[in-house]
C-alpha positions in Angstrom: 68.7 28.6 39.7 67.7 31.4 41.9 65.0 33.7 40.8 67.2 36.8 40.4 68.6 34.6 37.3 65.3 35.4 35.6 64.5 38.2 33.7 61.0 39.1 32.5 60.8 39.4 28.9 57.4 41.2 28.6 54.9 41.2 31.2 50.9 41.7 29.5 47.8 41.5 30.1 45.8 38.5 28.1 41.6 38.7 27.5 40.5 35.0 27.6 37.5 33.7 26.4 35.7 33.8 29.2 36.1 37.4 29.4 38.5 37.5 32.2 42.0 39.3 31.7 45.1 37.2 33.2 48.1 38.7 33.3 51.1 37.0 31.4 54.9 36.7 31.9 57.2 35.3 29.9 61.0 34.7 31.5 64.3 33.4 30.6 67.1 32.4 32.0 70.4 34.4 31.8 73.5 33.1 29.7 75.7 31.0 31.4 78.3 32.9 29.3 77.0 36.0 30.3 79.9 38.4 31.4 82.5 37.2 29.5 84.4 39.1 26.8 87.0 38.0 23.7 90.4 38.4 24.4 92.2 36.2 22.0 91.8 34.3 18.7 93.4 32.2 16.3 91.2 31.6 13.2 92.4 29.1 10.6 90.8 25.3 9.3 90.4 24.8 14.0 89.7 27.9 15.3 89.8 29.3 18.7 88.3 31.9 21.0 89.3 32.8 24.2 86.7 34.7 26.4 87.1 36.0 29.9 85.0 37.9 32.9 86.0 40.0 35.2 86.3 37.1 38.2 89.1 35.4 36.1 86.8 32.3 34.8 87.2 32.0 31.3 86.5 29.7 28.5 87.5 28.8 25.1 85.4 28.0 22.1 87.0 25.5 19.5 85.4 25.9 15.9 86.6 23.1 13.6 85.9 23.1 10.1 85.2 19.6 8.3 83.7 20.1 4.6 80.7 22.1 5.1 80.1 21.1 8.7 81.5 23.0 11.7 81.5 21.7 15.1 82.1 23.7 18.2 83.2 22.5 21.4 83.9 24.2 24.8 86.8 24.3 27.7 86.6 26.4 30.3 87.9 26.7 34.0 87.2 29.4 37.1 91.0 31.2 36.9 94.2 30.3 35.6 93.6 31.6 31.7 96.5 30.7 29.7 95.5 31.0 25.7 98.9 29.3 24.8 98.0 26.1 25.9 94.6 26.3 23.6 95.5 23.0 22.0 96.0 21.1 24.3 92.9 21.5 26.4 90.2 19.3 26.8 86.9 20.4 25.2 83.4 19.0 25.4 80.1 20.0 23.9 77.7 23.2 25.5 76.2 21.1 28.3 79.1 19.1 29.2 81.7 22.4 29.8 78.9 24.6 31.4 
């Protein structure tokens, strides 16, 4: 991750103890999904959401509903969008699709 993914979320100044003042900077990493925007959905007992961004990649979020628990899994890919075939990707948790 280069350092232009970072983004400073405040940047302080911090007294010790001692007296001396340090100066503090708290960062985070950008989204992975950051860029992307909903284009299709199909909400029912398995839901889906289809986001894209402006280079083509895209991904769809599967929410499936079981009792009170709902699981969400991921598919994505870098072009070839095609929300009709939603079903029959193949999804994978957060960490595994990203």
């Amino acid at each position: 991750m280069s350092d232009k993914s970072l983004e400073p979320l405040f940047n302080q100044d911090v007294s010790e103890a001692d007296g001396l003042s340090r100066n503090l900077r708290v960062t985070h990493p950008k989204s992975v999904l950051e860029g992307y925007y909903i284009s299709d959905q199909d909400v029912g007992a398995t839901s889906y959401y289809g986001y894209l961004n402006s280079g083509g990649a895209w991904y769809i979020l599967r929410a499936v509903i079981t009792g009170a628990v709902t699981a969400y899994t991921y598919a994505s890919g870098s072009s070839g969008y095609n929300f009709a075939n939603r079903a029959s990707e193949t999804y994978n948790i957060f960490s595994t699709a990203f």
